[in-house]
TIRO-2110 file (N, C-alpha, C; in Angstrom, 1 decimal):
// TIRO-2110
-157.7, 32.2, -45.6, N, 1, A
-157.8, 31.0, -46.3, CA, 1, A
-157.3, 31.0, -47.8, C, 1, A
-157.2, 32.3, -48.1, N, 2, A
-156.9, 32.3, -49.7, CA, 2, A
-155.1, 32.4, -49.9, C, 2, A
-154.6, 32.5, -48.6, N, 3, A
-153.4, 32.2, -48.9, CA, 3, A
-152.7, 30.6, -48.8, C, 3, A
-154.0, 29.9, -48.2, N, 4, A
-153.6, 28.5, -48.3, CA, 4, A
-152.6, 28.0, -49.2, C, 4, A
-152.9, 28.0, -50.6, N, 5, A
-151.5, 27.8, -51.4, CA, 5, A
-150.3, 28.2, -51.4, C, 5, A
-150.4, 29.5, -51.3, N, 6, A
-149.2, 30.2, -51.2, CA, 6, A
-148.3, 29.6, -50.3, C, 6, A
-148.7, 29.4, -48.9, N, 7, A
-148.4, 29.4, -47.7, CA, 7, A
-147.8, 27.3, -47.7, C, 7, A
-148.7, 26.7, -48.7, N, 8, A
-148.4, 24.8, -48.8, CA, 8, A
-147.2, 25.0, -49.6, C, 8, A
-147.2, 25.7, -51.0, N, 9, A
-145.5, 26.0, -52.2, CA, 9, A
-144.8, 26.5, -51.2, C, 9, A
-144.8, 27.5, -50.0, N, 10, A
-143.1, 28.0, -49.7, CA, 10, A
-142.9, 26.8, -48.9, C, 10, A
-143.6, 25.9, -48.4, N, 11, A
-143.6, 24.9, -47.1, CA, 11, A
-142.6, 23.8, -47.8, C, 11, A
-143.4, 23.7, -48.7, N, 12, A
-143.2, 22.5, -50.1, CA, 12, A
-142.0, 22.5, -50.4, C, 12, A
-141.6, 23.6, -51.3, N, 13, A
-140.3, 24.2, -51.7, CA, 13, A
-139.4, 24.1, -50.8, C, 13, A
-139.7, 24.5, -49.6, N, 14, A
-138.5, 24.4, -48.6, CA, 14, A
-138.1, 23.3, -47.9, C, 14, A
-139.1, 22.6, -47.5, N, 15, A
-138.9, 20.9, -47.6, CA, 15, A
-137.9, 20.3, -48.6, C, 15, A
-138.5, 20.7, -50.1, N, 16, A
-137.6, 19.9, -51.0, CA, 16, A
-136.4, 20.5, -51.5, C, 16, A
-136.6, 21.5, -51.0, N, 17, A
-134.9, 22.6, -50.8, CA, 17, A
-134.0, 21.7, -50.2, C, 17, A
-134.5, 21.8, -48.7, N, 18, A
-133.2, 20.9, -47.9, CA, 18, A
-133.0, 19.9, -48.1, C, 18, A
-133.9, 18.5, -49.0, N, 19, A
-133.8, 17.7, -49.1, CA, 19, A
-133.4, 17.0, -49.6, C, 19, A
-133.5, 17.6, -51.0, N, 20, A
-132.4, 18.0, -52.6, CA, 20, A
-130.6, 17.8, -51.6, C, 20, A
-130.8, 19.0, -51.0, N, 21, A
-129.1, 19.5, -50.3, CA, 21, A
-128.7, 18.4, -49.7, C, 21, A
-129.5, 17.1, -48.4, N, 22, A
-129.5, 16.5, -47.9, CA, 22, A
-128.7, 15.5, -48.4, C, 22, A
-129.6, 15.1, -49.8, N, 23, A
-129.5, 13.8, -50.5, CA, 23, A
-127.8, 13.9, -51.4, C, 23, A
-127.8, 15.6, -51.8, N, 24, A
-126.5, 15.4, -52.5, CA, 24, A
-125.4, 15.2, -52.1, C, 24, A
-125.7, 15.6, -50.3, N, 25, A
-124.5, 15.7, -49.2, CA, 25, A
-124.3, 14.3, -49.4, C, 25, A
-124.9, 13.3, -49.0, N, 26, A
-125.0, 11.6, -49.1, CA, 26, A
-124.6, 11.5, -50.1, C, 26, A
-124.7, 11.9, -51.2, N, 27, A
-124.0, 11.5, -52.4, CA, 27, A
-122.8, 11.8, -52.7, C, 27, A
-121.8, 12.6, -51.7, N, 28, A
-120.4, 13.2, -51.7, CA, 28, A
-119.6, 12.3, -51.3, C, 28, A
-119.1, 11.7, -51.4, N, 29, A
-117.8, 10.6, -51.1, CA, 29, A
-116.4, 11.0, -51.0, C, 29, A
-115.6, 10.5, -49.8, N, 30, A
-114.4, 11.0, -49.8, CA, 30, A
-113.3, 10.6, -51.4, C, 30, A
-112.3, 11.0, -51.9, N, 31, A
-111.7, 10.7, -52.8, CA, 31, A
-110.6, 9.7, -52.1, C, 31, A
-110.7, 8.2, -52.8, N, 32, A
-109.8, 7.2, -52.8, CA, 32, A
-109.4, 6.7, -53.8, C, 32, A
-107.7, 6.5, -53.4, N, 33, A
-107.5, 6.5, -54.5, CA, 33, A
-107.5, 4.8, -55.3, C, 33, A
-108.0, 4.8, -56.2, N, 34, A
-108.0, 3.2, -56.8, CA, 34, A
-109.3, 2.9, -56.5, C, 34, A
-110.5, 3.1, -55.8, N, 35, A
-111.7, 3.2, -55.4, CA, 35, A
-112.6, 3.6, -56.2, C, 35, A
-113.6, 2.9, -57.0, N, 36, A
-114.4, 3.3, -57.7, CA, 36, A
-115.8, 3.6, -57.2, C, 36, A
-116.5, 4.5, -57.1, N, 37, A
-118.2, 4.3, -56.2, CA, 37, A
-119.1, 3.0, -56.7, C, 37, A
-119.6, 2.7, -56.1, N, 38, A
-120.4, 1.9, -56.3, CA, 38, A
-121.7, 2.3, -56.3, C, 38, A
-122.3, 2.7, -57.5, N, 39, A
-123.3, 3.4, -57.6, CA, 39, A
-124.6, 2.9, -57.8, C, 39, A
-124.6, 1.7, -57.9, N, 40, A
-125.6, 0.5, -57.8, CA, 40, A
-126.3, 0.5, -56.4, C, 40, A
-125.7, 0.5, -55.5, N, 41, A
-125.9, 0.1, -54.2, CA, 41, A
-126.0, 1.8, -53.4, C, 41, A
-126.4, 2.9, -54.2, N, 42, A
-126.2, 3.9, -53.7, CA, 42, A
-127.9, 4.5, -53.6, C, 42, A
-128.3, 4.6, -52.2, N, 43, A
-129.8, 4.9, -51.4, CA, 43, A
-130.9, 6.0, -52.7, C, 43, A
-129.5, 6.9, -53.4, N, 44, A
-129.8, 8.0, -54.1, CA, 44, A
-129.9, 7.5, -55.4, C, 44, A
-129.9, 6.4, -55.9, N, 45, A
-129.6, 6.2, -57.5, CA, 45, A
-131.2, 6.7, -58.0, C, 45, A
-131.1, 6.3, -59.1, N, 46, A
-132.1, 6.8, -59.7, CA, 46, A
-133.1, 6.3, -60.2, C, 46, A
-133.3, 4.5, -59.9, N, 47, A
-134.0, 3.7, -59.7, CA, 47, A
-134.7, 4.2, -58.7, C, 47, A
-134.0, 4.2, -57.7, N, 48, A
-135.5, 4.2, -56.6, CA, 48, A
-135.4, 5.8, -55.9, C, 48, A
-135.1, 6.8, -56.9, N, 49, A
-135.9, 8.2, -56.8, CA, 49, A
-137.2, 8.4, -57.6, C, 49, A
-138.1, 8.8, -56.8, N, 50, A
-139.2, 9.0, -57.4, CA, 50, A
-140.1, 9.8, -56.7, C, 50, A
-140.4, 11.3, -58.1, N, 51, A
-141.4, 11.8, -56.9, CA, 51, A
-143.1, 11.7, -57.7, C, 51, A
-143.9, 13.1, -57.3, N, 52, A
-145.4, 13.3, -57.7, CA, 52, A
-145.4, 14.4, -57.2, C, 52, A
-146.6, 14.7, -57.7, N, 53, A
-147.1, 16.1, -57.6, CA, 53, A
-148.8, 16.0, -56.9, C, 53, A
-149.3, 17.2, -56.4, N, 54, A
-150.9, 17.2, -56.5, CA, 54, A
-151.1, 18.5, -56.8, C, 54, A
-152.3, 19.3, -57.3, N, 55, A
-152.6, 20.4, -57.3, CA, 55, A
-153.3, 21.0, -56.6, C, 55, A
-152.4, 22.4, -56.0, N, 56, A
-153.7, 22.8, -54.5, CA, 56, A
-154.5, 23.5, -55.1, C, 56, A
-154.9, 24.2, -56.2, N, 57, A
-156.1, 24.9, -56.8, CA, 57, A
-157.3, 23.8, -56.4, C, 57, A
-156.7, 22.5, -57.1, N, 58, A
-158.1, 21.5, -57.6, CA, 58, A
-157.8, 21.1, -55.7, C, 58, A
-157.0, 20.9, -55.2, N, 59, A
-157.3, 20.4, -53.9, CA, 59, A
-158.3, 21.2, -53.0, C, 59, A
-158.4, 22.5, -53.0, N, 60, A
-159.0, 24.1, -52.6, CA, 60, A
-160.7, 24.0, -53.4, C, 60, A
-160.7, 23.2, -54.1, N, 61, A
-161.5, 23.2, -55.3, CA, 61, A
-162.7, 22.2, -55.1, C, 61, A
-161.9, 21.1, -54.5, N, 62, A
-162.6, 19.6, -54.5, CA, 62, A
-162.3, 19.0, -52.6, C, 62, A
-161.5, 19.9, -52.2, N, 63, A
-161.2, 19.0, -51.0, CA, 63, A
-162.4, 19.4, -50.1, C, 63, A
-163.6, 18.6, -49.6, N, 64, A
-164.8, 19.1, -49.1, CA, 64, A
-164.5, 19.8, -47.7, C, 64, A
-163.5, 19.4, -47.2, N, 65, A
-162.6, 19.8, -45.5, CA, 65, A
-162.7, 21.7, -46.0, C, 65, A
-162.4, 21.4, -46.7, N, 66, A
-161.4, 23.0, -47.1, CA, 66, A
-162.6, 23.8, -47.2, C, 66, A
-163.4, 23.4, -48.1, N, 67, A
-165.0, 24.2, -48.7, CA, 67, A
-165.6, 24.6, -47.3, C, 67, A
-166.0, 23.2, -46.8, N, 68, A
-166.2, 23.9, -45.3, CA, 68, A
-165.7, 25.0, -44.5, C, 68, A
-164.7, 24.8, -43.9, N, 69, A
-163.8, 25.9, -43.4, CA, 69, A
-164.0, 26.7, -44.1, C, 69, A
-163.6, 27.1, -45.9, N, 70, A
-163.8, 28.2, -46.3, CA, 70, A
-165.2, 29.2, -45.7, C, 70, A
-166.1, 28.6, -45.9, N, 71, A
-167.4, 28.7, -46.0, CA, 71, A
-167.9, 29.3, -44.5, C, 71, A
-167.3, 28.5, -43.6, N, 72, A
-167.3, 28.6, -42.0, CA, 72, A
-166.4, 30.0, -41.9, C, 72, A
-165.5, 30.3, -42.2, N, 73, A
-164.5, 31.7, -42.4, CA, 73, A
-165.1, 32.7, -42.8, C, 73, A
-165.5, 32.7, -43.4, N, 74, A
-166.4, 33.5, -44.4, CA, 74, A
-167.6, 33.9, -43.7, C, 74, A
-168.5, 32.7, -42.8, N, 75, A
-169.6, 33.8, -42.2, CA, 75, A
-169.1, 34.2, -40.9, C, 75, A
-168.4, 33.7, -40.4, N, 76, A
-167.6, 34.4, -39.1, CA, 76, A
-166.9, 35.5, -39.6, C, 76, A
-166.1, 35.9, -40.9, N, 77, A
-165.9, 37.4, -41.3, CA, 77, A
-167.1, 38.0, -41.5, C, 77, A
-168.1, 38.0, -42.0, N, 78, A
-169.6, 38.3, -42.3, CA, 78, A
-170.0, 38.5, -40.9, C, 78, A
-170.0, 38.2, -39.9, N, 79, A
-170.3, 38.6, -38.4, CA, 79, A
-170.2, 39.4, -38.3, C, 79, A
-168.3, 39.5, -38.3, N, 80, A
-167.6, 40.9, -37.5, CA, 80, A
-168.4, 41.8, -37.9, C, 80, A
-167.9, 41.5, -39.5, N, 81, A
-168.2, 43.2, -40.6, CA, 81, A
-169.9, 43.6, -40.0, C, 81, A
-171.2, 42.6, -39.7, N, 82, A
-171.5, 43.2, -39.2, CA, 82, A
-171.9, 43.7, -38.0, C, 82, A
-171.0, 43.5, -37.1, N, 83, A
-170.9, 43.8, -36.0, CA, 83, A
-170.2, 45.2, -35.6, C, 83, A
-169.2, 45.5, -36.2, N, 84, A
-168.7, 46.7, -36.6, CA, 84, A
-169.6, 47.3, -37.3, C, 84, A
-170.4, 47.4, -38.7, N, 85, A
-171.3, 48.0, -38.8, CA, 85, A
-172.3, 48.5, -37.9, C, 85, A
-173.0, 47.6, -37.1, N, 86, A
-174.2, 47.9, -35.9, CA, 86, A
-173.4, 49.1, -35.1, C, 86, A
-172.1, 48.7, -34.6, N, 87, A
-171.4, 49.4, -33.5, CA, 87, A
-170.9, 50.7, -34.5, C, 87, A
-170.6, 51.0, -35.3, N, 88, A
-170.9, 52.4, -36.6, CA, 88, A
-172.1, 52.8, -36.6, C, 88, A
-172.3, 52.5, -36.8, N, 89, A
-174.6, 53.2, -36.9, CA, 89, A
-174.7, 53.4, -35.4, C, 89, A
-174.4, 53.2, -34.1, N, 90, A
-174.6, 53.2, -32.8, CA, 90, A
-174.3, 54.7, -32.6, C, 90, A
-172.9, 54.9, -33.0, N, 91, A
-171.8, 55.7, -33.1, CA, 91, A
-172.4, 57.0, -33.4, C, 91, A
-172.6, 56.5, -35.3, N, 92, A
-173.4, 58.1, -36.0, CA, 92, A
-174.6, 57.8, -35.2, C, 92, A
-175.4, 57.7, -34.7, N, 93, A
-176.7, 57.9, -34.4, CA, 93, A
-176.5, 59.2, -33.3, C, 93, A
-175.4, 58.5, -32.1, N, 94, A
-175.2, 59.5, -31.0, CA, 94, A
-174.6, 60.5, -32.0, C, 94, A
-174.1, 60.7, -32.8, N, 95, A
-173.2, 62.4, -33.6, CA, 95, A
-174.5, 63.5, -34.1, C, 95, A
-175.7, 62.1, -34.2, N, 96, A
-176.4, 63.2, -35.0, CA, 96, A
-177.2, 63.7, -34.2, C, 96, A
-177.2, 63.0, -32.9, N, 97, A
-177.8, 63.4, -31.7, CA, 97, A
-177.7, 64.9, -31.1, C, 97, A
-176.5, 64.8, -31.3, N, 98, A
-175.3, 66.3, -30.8, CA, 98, A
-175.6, 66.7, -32.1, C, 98, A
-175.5, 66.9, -33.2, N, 99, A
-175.8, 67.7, -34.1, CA, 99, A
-176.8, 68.6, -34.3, C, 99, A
-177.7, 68.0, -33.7, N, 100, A
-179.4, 68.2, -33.8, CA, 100, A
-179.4, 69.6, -32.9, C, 100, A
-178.2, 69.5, -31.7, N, 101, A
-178.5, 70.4, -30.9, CA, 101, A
-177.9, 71.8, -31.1, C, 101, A
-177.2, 71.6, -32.5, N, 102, A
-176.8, 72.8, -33.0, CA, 102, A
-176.0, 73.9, -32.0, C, 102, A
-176.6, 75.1, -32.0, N, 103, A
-175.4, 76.2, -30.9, CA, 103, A
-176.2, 76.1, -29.9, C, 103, A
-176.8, 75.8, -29.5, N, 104, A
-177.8, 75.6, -28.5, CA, 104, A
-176.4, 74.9, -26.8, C, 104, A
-175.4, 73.9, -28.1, N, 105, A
-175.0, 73.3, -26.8, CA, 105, A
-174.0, 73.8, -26.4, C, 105, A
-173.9, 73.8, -24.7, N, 106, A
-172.5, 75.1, -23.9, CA, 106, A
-171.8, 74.3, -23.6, C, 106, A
-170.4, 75.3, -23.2, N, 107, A
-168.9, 74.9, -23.2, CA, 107, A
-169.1, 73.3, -22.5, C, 107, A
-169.6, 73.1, -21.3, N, 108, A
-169.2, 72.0, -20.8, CA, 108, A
-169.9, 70.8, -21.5, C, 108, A
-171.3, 70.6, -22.5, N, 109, A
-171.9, 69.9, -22.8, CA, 109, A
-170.8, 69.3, -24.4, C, 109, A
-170.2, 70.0, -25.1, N, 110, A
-169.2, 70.4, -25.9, CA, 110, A
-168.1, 69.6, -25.6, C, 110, A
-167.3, 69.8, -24.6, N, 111, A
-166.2, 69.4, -23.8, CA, 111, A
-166.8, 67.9, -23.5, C, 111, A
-167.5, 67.4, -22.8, N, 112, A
-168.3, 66.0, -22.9, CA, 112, A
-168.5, 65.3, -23.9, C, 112, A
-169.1, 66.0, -25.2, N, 113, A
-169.6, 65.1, -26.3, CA, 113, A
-167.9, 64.7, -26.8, C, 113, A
-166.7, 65.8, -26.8, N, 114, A
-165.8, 65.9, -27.4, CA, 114, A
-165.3, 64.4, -26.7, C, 114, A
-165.2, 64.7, -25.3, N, 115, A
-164.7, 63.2, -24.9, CA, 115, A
-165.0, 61.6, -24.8, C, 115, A
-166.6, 61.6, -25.1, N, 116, A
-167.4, 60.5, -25.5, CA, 116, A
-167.0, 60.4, -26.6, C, 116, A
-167.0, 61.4, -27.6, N, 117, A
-166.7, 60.8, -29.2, CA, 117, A
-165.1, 60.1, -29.0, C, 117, A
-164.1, 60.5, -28.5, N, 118, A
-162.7, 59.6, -28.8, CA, 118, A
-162.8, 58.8, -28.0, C, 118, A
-164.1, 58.3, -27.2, N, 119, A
-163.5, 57.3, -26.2, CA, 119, A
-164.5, 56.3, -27.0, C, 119, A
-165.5, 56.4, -27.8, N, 120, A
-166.1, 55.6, -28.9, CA, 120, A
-165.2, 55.2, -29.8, C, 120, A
-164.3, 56.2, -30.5, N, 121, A
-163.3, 56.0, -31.7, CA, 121, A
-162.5, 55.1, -30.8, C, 121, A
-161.9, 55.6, -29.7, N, 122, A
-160.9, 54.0, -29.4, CA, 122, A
-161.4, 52.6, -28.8, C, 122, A
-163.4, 52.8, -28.4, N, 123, A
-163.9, 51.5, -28.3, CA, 123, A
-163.9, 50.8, -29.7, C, 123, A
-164.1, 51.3, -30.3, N, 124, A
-164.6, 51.0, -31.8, CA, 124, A
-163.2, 50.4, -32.4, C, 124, A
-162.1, 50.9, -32.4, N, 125, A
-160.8, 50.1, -33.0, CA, 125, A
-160.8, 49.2, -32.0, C, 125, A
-160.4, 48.9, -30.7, N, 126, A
-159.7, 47.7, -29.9, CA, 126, A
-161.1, 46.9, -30.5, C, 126, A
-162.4, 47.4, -30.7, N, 127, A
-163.1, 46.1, -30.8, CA, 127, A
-163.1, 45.6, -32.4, C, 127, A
-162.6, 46.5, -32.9, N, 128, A
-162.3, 46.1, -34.6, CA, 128, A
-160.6, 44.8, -34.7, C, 128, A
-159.8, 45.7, -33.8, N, 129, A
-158.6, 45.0, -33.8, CA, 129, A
-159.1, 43.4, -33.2, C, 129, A
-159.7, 43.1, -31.7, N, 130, A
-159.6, 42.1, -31.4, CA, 130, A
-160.5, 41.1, -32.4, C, 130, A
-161.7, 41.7, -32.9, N, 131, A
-162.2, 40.6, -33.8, CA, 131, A
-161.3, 40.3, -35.0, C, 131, A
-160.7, 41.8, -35.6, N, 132, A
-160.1, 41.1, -36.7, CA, 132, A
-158.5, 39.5, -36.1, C, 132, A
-158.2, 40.0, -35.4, N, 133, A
-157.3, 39.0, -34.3, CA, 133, A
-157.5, 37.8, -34.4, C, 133, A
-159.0, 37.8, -33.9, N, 134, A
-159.7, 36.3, -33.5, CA, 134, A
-159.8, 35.6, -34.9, C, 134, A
-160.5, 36.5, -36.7, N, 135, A
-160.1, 35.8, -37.2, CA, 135, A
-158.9, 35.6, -38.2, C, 135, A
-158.3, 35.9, -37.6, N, 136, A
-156.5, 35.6, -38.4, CA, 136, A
-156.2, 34.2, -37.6, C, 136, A
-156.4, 34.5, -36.5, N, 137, A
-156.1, 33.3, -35.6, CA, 137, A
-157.0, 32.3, -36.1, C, 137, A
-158.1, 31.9, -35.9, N, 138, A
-159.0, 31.1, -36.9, CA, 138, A
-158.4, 30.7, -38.0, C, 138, A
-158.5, 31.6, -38.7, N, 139, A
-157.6, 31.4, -40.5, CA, 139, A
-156.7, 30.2, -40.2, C, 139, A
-155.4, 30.7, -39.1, N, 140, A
-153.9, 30.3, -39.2, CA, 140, A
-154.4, 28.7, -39.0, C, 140, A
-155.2, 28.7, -37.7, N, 141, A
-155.7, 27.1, -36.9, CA, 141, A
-156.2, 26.1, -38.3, C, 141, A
-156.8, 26.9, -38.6, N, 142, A
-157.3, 25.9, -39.6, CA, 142, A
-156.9, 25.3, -41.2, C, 142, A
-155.2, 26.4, -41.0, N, 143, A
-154.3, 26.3, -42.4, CA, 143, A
-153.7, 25.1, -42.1, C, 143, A
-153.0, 25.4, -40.7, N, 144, A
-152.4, 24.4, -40.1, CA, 144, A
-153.0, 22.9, -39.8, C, 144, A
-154.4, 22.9, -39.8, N, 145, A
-155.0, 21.4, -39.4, CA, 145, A
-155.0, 20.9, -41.0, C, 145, A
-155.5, 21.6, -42.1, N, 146, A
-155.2, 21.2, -43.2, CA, 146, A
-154.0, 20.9, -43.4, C, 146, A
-152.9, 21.3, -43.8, N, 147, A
-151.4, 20.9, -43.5, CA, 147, A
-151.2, 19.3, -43.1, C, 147, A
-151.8, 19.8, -41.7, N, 148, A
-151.7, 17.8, -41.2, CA, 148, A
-152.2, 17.0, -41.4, C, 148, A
-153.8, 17.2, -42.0, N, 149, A
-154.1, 16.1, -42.6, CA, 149, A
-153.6, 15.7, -44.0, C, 149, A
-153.2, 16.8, -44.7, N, 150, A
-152.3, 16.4, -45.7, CA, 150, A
-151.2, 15.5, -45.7, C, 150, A
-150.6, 15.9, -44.7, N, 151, A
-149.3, 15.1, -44.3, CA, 151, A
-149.7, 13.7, -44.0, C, 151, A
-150.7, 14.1, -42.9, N, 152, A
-151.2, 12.3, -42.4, CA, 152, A
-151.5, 11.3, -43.3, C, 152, A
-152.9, 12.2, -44.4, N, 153, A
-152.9, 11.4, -45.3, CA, 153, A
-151.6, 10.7, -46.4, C, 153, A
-150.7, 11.6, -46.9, N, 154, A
-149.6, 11.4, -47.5, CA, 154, A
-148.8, 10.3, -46.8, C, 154, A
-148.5, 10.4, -45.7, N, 155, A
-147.7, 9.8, -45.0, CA, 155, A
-148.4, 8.3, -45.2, C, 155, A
-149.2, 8.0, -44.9, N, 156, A
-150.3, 6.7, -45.1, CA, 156, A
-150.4, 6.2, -46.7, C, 156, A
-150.8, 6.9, -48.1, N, 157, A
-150.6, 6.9, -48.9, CA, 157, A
-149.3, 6.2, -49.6, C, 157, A
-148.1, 7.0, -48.9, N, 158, A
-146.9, 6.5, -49.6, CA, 158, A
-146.2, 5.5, -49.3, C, 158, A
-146.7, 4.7, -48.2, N, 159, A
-146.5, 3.4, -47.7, CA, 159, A
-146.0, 2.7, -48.8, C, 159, A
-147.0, 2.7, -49.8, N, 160, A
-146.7, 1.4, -50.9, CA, 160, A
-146.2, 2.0, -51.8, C, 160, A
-146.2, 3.1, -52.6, N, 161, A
-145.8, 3.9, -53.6, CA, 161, A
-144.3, 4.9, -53.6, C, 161, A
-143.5, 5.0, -52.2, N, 162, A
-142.4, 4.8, -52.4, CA, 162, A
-142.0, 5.9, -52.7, C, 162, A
-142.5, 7.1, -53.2, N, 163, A
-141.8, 8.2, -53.5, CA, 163, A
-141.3, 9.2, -52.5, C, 163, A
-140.2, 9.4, -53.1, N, 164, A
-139.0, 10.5, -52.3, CA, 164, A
-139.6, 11.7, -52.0, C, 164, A
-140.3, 12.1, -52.9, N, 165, A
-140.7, 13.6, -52.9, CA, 165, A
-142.3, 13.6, -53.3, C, 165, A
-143.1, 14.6, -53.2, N, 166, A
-144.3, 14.6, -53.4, CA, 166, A
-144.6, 16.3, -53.3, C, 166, A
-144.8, 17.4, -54.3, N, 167, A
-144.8, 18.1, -54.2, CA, 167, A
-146.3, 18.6, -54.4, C, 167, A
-146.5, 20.0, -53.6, N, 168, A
-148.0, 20.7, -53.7, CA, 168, A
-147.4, 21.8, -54.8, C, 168, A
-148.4, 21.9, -55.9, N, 169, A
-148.0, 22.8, -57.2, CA, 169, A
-149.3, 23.4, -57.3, C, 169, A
-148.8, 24.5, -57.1, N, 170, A
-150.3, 25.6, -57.1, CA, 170, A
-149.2, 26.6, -58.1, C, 170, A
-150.3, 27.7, -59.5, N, 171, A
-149.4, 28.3, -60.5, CA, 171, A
-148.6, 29.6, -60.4, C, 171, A
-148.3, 30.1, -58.9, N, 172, A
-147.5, 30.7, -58.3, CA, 172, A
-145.8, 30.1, -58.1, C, 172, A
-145.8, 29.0, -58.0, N, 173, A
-145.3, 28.3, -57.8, CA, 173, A
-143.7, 28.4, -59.1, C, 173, A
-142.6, 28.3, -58.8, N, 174, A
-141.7, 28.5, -59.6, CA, 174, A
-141.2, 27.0, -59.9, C, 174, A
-142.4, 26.3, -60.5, N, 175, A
-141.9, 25.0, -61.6, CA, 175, A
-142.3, 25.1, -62.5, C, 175, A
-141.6, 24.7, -63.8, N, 176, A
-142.1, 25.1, -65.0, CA, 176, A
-142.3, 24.3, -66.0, C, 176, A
-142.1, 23.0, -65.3, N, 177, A
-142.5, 22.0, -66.0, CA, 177, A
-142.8, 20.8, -65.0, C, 177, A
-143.8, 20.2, -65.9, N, 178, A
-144.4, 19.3, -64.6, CA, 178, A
-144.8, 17.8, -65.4, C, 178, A
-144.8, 16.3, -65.2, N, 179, A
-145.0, 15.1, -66.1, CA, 179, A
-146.1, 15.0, -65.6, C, 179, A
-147.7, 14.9, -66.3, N, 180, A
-149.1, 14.6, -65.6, CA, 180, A
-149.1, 13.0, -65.2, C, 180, A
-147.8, 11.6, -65.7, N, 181, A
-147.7, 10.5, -65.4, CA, 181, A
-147.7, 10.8, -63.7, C, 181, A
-147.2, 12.0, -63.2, N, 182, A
-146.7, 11.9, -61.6, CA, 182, A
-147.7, 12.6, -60.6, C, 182, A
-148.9, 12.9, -61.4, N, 183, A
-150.0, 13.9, -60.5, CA, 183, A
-151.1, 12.7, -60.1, C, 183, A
-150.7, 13.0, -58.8, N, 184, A
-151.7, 12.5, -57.9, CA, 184, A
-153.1, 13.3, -57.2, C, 184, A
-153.4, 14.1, -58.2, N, 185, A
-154.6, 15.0, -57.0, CA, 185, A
-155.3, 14.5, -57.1, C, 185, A
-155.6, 13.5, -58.1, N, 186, A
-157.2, 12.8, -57.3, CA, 186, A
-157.0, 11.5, -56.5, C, 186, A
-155.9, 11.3, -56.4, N, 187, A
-155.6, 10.4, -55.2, CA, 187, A
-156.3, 11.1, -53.8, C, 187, A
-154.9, 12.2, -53.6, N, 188, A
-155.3, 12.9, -52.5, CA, 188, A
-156.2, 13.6, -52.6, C, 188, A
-157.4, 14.2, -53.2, N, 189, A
-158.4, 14.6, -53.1, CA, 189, A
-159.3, 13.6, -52.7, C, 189, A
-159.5, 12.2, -53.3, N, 190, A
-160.4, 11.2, -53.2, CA, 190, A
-160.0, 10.7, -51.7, C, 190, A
-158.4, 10.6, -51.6, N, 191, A
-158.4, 9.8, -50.1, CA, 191, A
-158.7, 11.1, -48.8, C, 191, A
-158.1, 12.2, -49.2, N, 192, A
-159.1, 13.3, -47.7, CA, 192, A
-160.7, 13.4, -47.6, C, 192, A
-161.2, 13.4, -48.9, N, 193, A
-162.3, 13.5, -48.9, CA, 193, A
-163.0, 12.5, -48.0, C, 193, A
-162.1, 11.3, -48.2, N, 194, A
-163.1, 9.9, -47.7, CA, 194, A
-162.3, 9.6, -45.8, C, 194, A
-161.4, 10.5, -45.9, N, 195, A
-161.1, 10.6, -44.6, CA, 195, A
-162.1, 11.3, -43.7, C, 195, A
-162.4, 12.6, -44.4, N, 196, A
-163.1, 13.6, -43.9, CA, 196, A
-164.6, 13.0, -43.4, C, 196, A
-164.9, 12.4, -44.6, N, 197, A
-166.4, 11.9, -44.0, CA, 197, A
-166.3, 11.1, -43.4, C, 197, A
-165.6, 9.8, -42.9, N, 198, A
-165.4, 9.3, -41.7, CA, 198, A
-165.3, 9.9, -40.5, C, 198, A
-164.9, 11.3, -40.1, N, 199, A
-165.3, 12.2, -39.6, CA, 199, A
-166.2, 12.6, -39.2, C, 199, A
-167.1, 12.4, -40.1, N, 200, A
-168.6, 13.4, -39.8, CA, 200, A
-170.0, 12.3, -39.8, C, 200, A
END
């Protein structure tokens, strides 16, 4: 979950990467000669470019969707850990078991403990590996439904407001300057939030 920003800026950026490239391609005209552009009438002018910004700190911060899930992530990692703990202490308990018995125990009882202990050590990882699995997978599901509601919301949002671009600026992020006239995060914070509780 904590890479949620990271993961919305390279999305963001690369979106407005191609889109930048897209727009200039449209803007290339063949050379004629005696022909002047008409740049009034051109989709790209600079009347009707317009972008905004939101911030995913304060979105991460205020978006109540997100808190949940965090929160929800968080005691399902709190599980595993202790569940893997329980299944540790199961582990040492049987070692101290065998310890107890000191030289007392012979070749074949030796030879057994030896093979119970690695077949513990490899229960113990596959069951470490699949939970950790299950929550990366969790994580990813729930980066992704965020993502869309973003979109959904935005997409609905810019109906009336018309802008070309709309960027997520979290302070990783390689912009280094930004107009606060063009930040919308309490738009999009106020409008998921009130999406979300329709939801619930």
């Amino acid at each position: 979950m904590k890479n949620l920003p990271v993961i919305l800026s390279v999305l963001a950026l690369a979106l407005a990467g191609y889109s930048v490239y897209s727009v200039s391609n449209r803007n290339v005209q063949p050379k004629q000669s005696g022909v002047v552009p008409d740049k009034a009438n051109s989709p790209a002018s600079s009347s009707s470019f317009r972008i905004a910004y939101f911030d995913l700190d304060s979105l991460a911060a205020h978006y109540n969707y997100y808190k949940d899930a965090e929160r929800d992530a968080k005691e399902k990692e709190n599980a595993v850990n202790a569940e893997l703990n329980a299944l540790q202490n199961k582990y040492q308990k049987r070692v101290a078991e065998w310890q107890k018995k000191g030289n007392a125990i012979t070749q074949a009882e030796s030879q057994q403990m030896q093979q119970e202990y690695a077949e513990m050590q490899q229960s113990f990882q596959s069951r470490k590996e699949t939970l950790q699995e299950g929550l990366a997978k969790n994580n990813g599901m729930v980066m992704t439904d965020i993502k869309k509601r973003i979109e959904t919301f935005l997409a609905d949002y810019n109906k009336n407001k018309n802008y070309s671009f709309i960027f997520a600026y979290d302070p990783t992020s390689p912009m280094y300057y930004r107009d606060s006239a063009y930040n919308i995060t309490s738009d999009v914070i106020d409008g998921l939030n009130a999406a979300y509780k329709k939801k619930n």
